[in-house]
N, C-alpha and C positions, 0 to 999 in steps of 0.2 A: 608108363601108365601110372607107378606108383606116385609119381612126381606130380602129374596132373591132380591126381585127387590131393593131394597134401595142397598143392597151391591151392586149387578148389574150396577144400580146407579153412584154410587160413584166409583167404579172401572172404569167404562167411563167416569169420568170426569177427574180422576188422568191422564187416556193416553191422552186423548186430550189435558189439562194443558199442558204433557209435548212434546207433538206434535206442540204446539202454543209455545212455547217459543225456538224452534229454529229458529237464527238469526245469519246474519251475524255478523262477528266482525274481531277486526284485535287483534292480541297480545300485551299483553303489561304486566309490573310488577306487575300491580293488579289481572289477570287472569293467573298467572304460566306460561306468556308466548306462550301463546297458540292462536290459530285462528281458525275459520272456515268461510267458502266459500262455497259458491253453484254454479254450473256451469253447461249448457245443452250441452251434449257431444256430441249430433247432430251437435251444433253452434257453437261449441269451443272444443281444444284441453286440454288436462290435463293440468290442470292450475300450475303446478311445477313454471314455470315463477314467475308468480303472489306472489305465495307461497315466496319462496327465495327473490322474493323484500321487501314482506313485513316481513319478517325474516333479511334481509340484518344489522340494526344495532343490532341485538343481534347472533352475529359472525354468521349464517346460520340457515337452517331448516336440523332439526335432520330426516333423512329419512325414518326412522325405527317407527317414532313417527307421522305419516302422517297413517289416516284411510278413505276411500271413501266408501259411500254405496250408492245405488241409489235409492232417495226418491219416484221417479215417471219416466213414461217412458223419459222425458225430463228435470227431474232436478236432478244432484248427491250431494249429500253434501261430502266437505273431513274437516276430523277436522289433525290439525296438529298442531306440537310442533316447538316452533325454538330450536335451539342449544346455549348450552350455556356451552359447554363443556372447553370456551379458556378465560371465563369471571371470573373475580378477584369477590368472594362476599363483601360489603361492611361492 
C-alpha cells in the first residue's frame, strides 16, 4: 500500500511539473524555431496574425506545423513552427 501511494505520488508531480512549465515564448534558433501563445477565443480571434509576425524573419509560419488545444474554457494554447523551407543552412 505504501508503495502505491508514493507511485501515486510521484506520478502527480511529474503532470504537474509538466502542466507548470508551459509558457509563452517566441521562436528562435535555439528552440528549432518554434513558438507558443496563449489566447482567450472569447477576447480574441485566432492569433494567425500574431503567429506570421512572429515567424515573419524566418521566411513564414509553416501551417501544417501550427497545433491549438484548449487549456481551459478561456485560455487556448497553439504551439507552432515557422517555415524555413527557403533558408540557405549555414
Amino acid at each position: 500500500m505504501k508503495y502505491l501511494i508514493l507511485i501515486t505520488l510521484l506520478f502527480s508531480h511529474t503532470i504537474y511539473a509538466k502542466e507548470s512549465s508551459l509558457e509563452f515564448f517566441d521562436p528562435n534558433k535555439e528552440n528549432a524555431y518554434q513558438g507558443r501563445l496563449f489566447y482567450d477565443p472569447i477576447k480574441e480571434e485566432y492569433p494567425i496574425a500574431k503567429m506570421r509576425k512572429l515567424c515573419d524573419g524566418f521566411t513564414g509560419i509553416d501551417t501544417a506545423q501550427i497545433k491549438c488545444r484548449e487549456k481551459s474554457t478561456n485560455m487556448t494554447i497553439c504551439e507552432y513552427k515557422c517555415s524555413l523551407h527557403w533558408s540557405v543552412s549555414d
